[in-house]
BAMIVO-478345 format. One record per residue (C-alpha): residue number from 1; residue in three letters; x, z, y. Coordinates in steps of 0.2 Angstrom, whole numbers, plus 5000, padded with zeros to 4 digits. Layout:
<recs>
<rec nr="NUM" rest="ala" px="X" pz="Z" py="Y"/>
...
</recs>
This chain:
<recs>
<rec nr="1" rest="unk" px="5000" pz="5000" py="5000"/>
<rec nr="2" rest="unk" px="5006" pz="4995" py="5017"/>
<rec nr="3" rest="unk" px="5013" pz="5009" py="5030"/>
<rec nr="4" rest="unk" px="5012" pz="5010" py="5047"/>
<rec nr="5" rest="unk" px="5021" pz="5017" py="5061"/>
<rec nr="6" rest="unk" px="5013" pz="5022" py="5078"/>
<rec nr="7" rest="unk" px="5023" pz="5020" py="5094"/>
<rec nr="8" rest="unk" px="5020" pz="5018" py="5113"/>
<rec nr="9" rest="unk" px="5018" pz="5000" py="5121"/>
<rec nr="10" rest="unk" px="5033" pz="4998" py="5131"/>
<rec nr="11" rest="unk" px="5031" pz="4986" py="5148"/>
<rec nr="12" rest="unk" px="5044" pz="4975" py="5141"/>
<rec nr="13" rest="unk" px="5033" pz="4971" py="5125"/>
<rec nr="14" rest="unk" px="5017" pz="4963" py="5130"/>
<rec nr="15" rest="unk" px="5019" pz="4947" py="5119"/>
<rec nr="16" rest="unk" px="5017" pz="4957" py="5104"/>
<rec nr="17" rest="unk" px="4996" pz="4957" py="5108"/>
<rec nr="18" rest="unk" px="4997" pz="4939" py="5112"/>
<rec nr="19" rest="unk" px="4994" pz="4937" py="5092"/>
<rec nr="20" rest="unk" px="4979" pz="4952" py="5093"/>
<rec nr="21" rest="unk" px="4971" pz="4943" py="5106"/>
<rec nr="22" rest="unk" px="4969" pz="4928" py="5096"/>
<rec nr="23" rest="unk" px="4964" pz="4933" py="5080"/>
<rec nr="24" rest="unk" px="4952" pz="4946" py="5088"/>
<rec nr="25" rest="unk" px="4945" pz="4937" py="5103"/>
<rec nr="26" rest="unk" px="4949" pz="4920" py="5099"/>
<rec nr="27" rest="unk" px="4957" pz="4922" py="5117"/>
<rec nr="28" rest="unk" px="4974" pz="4913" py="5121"/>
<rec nr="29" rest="unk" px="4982" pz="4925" py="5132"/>
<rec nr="30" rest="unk" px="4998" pz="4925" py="5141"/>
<rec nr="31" rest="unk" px="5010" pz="4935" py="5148"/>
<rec nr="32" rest="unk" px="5003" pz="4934" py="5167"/>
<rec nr="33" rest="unk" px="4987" pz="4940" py="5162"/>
<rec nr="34" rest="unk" px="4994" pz="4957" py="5153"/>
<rec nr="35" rest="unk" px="5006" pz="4961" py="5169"/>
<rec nr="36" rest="unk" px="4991" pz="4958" py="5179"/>
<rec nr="37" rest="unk" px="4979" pz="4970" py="5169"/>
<rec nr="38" rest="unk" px="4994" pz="4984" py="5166"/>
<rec nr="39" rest="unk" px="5005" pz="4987" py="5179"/>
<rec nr="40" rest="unk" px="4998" pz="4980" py="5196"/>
<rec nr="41" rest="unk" px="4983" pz="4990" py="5196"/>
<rec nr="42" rest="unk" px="4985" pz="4999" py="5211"/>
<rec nr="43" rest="unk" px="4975" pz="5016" py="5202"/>
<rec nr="44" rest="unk" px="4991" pz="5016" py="5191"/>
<rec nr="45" rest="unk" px="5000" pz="5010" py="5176"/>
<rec nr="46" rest="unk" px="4993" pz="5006" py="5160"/>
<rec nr="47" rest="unk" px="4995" pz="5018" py="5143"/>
<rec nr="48" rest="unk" px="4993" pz="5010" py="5126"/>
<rec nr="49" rest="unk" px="4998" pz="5013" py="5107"/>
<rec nr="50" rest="unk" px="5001" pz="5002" py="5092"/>
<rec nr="51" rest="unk" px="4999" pz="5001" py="5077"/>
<rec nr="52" rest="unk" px="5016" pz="4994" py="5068"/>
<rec nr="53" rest="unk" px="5016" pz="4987" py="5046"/>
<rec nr="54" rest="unk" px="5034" pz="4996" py="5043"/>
<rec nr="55" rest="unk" px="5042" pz="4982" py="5033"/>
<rec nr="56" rest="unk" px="5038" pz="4970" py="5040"/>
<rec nr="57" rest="unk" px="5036" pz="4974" py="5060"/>
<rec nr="58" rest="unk" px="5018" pz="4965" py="5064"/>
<rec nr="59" rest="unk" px="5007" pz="4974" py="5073"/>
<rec nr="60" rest="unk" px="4992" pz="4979" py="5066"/>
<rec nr="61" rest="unk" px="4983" pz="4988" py="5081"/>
<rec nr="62" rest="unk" px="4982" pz="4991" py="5095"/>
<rec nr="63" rest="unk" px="4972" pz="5005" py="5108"/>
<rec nr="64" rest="unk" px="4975" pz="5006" py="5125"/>
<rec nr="65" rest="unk" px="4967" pz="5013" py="5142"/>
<rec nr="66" rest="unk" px="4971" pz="5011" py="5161"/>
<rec nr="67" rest="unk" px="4968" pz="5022" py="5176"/>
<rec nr="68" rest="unk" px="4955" pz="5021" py="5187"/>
<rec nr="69" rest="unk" px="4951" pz="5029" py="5203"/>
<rec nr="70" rest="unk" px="4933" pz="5038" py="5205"/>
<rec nr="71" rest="unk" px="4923" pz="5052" py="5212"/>
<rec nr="72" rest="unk" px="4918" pz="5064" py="5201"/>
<rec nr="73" rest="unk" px="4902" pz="5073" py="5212"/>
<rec nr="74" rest="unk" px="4911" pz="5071" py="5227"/>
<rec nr="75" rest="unk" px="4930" pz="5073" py="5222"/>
<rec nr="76" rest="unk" px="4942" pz="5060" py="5218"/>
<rec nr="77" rest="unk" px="4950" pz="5059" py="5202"/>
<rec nr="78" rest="unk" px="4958" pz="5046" py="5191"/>
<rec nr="79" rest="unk" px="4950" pz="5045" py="5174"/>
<rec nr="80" rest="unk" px="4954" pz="5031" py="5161"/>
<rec nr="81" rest="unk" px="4944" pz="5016" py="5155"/>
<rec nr="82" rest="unk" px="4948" pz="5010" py="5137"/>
<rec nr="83" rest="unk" px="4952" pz="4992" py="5135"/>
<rec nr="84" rest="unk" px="4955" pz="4979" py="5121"/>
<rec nr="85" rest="unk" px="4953" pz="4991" py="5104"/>
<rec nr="86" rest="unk" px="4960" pz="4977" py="5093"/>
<rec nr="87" rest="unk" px="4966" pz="4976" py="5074"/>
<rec nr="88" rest="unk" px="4972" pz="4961" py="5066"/>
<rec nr="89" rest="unk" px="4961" pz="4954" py="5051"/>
<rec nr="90" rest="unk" px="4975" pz="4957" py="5040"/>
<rec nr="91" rest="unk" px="4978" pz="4976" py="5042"/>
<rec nr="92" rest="unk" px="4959" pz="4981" py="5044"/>
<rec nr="93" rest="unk" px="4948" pz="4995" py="5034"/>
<rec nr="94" rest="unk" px="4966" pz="5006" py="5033"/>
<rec nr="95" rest="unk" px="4958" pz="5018" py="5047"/>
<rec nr="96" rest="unk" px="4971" pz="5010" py="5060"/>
<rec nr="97" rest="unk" px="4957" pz="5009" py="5072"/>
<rec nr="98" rest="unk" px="4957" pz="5030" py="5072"/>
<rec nr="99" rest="unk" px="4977" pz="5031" py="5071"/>
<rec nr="100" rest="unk" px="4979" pz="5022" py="5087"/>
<rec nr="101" rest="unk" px="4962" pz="5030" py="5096"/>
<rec nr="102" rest="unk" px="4970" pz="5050" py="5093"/>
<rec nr="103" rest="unk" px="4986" pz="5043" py="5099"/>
<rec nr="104" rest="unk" px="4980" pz="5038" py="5116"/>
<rec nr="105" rest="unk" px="4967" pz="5053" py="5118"/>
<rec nr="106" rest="unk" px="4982" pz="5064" py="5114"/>
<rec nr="107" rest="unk" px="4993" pz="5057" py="5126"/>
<rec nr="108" rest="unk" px="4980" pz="5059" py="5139"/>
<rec nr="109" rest="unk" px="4977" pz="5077" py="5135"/>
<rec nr="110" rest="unk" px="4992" pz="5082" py="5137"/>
<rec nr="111" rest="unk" px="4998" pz="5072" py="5153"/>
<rec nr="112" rest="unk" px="4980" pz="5072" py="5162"/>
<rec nr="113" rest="unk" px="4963" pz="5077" py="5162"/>
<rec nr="114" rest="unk" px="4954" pz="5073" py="5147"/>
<rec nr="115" rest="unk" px="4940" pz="5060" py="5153"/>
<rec nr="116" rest="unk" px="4938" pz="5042" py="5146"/>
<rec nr="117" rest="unk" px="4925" pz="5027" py="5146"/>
<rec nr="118" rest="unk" px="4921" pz="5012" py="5136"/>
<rec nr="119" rest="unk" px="4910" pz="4997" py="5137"/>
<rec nr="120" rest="unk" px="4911" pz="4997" py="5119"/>
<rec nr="121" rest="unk" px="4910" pz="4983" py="5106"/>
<rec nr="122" rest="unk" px="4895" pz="4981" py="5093"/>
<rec nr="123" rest="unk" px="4909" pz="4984" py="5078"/>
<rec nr="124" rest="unk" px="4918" pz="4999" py="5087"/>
<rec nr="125" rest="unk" px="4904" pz="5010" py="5096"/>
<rec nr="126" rest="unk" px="4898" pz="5017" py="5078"/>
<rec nr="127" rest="unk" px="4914" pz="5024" py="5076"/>
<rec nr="128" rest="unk" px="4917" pz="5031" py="5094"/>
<rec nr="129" rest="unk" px="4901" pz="5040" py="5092"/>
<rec nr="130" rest="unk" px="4906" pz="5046" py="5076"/>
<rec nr="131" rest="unk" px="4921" pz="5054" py="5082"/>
<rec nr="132" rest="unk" px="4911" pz="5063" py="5099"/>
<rec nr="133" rest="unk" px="4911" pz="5050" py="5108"/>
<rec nr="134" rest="unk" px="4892" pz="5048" py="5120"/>
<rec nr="135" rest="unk" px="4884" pz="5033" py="5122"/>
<rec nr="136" rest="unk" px="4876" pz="5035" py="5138"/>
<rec nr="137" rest="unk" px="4866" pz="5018" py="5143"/>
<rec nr="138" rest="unk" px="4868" pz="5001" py="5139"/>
<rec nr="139" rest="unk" px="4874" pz="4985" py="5151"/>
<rec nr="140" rest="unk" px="4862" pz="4969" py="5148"/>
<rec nr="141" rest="unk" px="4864" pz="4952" py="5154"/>
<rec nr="142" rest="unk" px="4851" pz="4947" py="5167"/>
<rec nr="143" rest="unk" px="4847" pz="4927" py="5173"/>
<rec nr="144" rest="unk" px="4840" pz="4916" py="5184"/>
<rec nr="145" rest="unk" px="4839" pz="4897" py="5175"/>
<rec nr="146" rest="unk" px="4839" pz="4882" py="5185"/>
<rec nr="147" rest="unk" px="4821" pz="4879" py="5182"/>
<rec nr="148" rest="unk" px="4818" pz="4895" py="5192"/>
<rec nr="149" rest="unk" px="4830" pz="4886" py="5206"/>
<rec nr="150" rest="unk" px="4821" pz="4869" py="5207"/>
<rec nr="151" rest="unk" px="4805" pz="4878" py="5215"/>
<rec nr="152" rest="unk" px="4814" pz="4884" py="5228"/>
<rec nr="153" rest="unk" px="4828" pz="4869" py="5235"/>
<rec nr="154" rest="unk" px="4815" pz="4867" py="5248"/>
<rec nr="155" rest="unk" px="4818" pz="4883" py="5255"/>
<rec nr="156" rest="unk" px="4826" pz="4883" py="5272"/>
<rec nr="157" rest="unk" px="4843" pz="4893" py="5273"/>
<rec nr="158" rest="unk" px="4852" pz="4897" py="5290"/>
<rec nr="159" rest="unk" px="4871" pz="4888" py="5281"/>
<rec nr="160" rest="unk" px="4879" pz="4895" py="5299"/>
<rec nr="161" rest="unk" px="4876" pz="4914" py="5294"/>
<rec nr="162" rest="unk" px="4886" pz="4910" py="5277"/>
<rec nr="163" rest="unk" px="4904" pz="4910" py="5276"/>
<rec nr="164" rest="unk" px="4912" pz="4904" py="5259"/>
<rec nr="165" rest="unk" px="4928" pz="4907" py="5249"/>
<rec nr="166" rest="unk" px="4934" pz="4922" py="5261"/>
<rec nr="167" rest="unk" px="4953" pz="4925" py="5256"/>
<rec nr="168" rest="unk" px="4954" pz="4941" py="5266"/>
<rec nr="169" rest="unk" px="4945" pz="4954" py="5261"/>
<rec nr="170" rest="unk" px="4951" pz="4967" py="5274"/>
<rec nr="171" rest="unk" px="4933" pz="4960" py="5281"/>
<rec nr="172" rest="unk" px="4924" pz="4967" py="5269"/>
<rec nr="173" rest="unk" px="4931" pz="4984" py="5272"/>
<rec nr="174" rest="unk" px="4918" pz="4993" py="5283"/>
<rec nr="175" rest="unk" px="4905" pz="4986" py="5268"/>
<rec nr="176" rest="unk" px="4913" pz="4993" py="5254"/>
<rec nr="177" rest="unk" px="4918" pz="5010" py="5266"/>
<rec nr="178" rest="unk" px="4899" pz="5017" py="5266"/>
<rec nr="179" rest="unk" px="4897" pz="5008" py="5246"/>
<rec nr="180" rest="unk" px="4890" pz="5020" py="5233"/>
<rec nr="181" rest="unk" px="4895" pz="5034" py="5246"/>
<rec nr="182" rest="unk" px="4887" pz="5050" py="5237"/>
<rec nr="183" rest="unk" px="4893" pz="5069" py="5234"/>
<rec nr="184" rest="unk" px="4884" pz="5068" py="5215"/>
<rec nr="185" rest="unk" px="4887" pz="5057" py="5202"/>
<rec nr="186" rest="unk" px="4903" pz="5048" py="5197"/>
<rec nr="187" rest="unk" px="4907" pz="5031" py="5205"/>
<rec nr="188" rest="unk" px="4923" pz="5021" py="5207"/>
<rec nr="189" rest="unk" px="4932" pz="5022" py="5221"/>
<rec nr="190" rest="unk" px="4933" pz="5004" py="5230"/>
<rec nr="191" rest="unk" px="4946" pz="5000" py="5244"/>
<rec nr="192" rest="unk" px="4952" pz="4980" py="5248"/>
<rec nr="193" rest="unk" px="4969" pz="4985" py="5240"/>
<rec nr="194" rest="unk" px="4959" pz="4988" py="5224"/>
<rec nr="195" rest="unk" px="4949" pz="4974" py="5225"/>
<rec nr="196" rest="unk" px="4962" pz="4962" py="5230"/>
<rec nr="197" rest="unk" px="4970" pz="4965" py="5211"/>
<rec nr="198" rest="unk" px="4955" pz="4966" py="5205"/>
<rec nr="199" rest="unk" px="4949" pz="4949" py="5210"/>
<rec nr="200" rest="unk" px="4964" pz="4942" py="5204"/>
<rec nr="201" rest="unk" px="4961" pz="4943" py="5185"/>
<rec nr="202" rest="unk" px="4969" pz="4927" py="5180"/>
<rec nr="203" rest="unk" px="4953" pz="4925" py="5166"/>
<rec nr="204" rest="unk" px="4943" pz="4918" py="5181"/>
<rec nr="205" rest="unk" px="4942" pz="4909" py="5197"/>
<rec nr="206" rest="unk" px="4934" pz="4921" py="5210"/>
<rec nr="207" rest="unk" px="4924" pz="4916" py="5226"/>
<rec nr="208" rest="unk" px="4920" pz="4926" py="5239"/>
<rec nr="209" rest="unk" px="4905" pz="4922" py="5250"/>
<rec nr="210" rest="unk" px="4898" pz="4932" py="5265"/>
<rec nr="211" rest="unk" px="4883" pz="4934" py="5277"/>
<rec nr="212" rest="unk" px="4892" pz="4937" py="5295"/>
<rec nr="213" rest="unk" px="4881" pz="4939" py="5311"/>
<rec nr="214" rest="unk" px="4889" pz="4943" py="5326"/>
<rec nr="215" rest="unk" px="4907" pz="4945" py="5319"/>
<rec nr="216" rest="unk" px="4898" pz="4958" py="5307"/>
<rec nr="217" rest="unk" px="4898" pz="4955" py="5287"/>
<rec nr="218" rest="unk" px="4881" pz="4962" py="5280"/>
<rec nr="219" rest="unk" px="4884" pz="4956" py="5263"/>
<rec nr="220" rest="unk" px="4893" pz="4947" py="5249"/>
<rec nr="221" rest="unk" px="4895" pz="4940" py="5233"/>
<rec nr="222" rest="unk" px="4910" pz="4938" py="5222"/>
<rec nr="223" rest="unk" px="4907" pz="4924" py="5206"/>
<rec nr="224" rest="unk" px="4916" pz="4910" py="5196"/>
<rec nr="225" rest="unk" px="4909" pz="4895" py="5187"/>
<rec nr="226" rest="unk" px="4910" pz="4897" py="5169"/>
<rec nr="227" rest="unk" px="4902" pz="4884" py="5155"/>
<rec nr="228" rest="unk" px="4891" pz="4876" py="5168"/>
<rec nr="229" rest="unk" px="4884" pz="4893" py="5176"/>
<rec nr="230" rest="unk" px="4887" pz="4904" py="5189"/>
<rec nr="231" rest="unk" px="4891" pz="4921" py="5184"/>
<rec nr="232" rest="unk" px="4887" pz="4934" py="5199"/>
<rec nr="233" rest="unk" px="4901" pz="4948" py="5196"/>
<rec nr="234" rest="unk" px="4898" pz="4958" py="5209"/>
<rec nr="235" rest="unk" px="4888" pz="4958" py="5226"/>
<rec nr="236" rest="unk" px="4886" pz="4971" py="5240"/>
<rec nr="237" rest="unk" px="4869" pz="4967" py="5252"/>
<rec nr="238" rest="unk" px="4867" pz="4981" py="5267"/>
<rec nr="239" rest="unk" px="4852" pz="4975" py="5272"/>
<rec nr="240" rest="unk" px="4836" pz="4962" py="5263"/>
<rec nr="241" rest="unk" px="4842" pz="4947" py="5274"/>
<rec nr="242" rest="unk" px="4860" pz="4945" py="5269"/>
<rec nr="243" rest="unk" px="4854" pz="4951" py="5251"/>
<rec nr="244" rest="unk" px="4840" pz="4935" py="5253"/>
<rec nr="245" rest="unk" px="4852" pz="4922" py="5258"/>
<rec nr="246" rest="unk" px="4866" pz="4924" py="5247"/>
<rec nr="247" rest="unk" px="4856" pz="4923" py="5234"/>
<rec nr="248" rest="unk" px="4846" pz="4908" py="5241"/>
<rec nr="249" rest="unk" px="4865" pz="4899" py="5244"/>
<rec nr="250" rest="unk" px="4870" pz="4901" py="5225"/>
<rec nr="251" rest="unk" px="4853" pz="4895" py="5218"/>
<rec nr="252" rest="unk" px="4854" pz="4880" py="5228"/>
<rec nr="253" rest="unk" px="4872" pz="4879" py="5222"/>
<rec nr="254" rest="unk" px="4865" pz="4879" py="5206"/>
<rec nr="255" rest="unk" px="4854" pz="4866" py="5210"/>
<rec nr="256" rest="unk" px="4866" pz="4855" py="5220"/>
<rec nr="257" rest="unk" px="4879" pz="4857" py="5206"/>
<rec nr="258" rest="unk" px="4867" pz="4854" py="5193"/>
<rec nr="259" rest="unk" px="4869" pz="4870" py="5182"/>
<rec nr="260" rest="unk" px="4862" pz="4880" py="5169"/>
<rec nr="261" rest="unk" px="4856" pz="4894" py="5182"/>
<rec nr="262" rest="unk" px="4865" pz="4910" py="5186"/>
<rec nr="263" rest="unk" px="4871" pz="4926" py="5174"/>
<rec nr="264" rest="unk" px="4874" pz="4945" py="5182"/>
<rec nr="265" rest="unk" px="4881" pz="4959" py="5170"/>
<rec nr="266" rest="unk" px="4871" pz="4973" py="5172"/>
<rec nr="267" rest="unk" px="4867" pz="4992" py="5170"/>
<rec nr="268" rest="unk" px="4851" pz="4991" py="5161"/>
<rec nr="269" rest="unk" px="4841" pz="5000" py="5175"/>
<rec nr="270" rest="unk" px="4853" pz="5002" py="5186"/>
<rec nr="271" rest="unk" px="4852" pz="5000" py="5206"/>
<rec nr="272" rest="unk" px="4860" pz="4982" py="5201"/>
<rec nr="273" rest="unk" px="4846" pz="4977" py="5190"/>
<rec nr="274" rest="unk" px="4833" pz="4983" py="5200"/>
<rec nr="275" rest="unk" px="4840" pz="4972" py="5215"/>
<rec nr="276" rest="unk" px="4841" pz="4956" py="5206"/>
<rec nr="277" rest="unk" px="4824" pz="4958" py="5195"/>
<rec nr="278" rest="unk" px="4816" pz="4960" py="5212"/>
<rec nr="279" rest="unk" px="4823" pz="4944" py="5216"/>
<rec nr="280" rest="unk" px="4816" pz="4934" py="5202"/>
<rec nr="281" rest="unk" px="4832" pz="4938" py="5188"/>
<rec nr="282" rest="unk" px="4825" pz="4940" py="5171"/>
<rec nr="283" rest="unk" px="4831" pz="4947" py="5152"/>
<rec nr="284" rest="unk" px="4829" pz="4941" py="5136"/>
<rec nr="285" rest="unk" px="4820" pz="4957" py="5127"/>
<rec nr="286" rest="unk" px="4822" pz="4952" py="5111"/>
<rec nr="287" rest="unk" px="4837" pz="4954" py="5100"/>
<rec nr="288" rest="unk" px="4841" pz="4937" py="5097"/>
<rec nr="289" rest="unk" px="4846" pz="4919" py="5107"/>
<rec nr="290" rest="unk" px="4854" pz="4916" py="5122"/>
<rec nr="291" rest="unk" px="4861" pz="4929" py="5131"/>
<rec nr="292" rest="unk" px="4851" pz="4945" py="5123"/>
<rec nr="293" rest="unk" px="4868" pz="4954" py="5120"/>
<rec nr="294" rest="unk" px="4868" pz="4973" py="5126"/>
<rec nr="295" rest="unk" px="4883" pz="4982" py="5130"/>
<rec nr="296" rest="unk" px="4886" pz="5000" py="5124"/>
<rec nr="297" rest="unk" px="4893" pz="5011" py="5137"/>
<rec nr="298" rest="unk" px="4902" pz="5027" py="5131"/>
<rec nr="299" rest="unk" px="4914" pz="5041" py="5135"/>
<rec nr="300" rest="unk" px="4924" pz="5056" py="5129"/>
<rec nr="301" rest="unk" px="4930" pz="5072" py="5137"/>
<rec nr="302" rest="unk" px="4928" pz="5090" py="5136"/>
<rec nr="303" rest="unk" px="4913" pz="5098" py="5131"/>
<rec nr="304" rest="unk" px="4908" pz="5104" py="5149"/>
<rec nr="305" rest="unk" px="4910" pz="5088" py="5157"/>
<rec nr="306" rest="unk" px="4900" pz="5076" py="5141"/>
<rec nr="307" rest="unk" px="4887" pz="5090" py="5143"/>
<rec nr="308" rest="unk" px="4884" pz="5086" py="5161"/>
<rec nr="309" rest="unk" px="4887" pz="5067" py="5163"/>
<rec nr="310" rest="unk" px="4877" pz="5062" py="5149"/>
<rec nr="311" rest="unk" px="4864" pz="5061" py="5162"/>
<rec nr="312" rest="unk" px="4863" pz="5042" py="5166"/>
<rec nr="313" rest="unk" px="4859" pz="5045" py="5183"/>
<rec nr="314" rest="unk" px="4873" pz="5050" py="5187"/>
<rec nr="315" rest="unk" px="4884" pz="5036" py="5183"/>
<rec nr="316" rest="unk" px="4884" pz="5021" py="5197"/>
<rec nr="317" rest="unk" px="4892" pz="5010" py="5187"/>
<rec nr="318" rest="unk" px="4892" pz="4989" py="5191"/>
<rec nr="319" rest="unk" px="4901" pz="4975" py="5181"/>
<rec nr="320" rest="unk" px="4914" pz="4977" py="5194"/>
<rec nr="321" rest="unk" px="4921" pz="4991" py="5184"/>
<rec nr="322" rest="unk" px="4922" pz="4981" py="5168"/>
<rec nr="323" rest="unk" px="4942" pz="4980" py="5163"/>
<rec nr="324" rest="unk" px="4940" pz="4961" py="5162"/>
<rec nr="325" rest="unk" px="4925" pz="4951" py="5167"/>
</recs>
């Protein structure tokens, strides 16, 4: 029977998940993408653990987790979001999966507070939960098909209020200030440095559009185009017309550009969701066809802390804090 070695990943060694990436996700990855994820997140640096088959030096597994900068009922604390639990189809049901988990949750306890969160997968989340992990709502895919746009490329839409693909985000920076300002519940802490990394995932090509009025932005949208749609990442409205005529400008995008329709990752429920259902965005209820996939989210910390914020209230969390949409 094989054995297996655990041992820290070392910033020098990201081509090693190159392979795990592939055979997992189908993904091809390179180096750029890792750096990216793992050392220029301004929160911090990554921490990660693999699983290594002794003779003959594959890895096997691999767990990891970066740093993330949130408020936590009104205090600022860095917690850690779980990222790309992988195991290689060769090495899998040898419990590689749990090796590579306690390694990371050990390290963290014992160089930080114990608090962590997944969007978890439909094959791991069974085993987080058996191991005391809680699975505290789920993210859902909402849409708004071209069908839905074609009523509505009549509509009149005031083009000189928009401003399209913004590079600088420093604009943004009185928006994102008074974001998901609250002294409860637990929210990520925005600033443009943060989102300036984080709209640089190497994945996907980000645009930024904005309503501006009087040298003011009121609101804006962040998306890419991905197999003929548009996929709505993340959007801040301060007020119902910049939230009307952003949304008005990508559906006649839609239209214009001929494409499917547009697809926003959401917490079922969430503040999110509500905006966008009230704007005609729909979900496919059932448990099968397109885009019907629900995403667990779960965490782990002490006993105290899982007690308390298993409310789902209290977590304002948006696709925005996904590790790699």
């Amino acid at each position: 029977m094989a054995e297996y070695i655990i041992k820290k990943l070392e910033f020098d060694n990201f081509e090693v998940l190159i392979p795990l990436m592939k055979d997992c996700f189908g993904m091809d990855i390179n180096i750029e993408y890792f750096k990216w994820k793992f050392l220029e997140n301004p929160s911090g640096i990554f921490l990660g653990f693999t699983a290594v088959e002794t003779i003959s030096g594959e890895i096997a597994a691999y767990f990891g987790f970066i740093p993330e900068k949130y408020s936590m009922n009104g205090e600022e604390k860095i917690i850690f979001q779980a990222h790309d639990l992988m195991t290689h189809s060769n090495h899998r049901r040898r419990g590689l999966f749990k090796l590579v988990t306690d390694a990371c949750l050990d390290y963290i306890d014992q160089n930080h507070e114990l608090f962590v969160f997944a969007f978890g997968g439909n094959h791991s989340t069974p085993g987080f939960l058996k191991w005391g992990w809680k699975h505290v709502f789920d993210f859902h895919y909402l849409f708004y098909p071209n069908i839905f746009c074609q009523f509505l490329k009549f509509n009149k839409i005031d083009n000189s209020i928009i401003e399209e693909n913004l590079t600088d985000y420093k604009i943004l920076e009185p928006l994102i200030q008074n974001h998901k300002k609250d002294n409860e519940g637990l929210y990520s802490v925005r600033s443009v440095e943060h989102m300036n990394w984080r709209y640089r995932n190497p994945l996907n090509t980000y645009r930024v559009d904005a309503v501006k009025i009087h040298n003011k932005i009121e609101g804006f949208v962040c998306y890419y185009y991905q197999n003929n749609k548009i996929y709505l990442f993340d959007f801040i409205f301060s007020n119902s017309r910049s939230q009307q005529s952003l949304l008005l400008h990508l559906k006649k995008m839609v239209v214009n550009k001929k494409m499917k329709g547009i697809v926003s990752f959401c917490k079922k429920n969430g503040k999110e969701d509500q905006v966008l259902k009230s704007a005609g965005f729909i979900n496919n209820p059932f448990n099968f066809g397109p885009l019907h996939t629900k995403t667990p989210f779960i965490f782990y910390s002490d006993e105290e802390n899982q007690d308390f914020f298993s409310n789902s209230k209290l977590w304002l969390i948006d696709a925005y804090d996904h590790d790699s949409l």
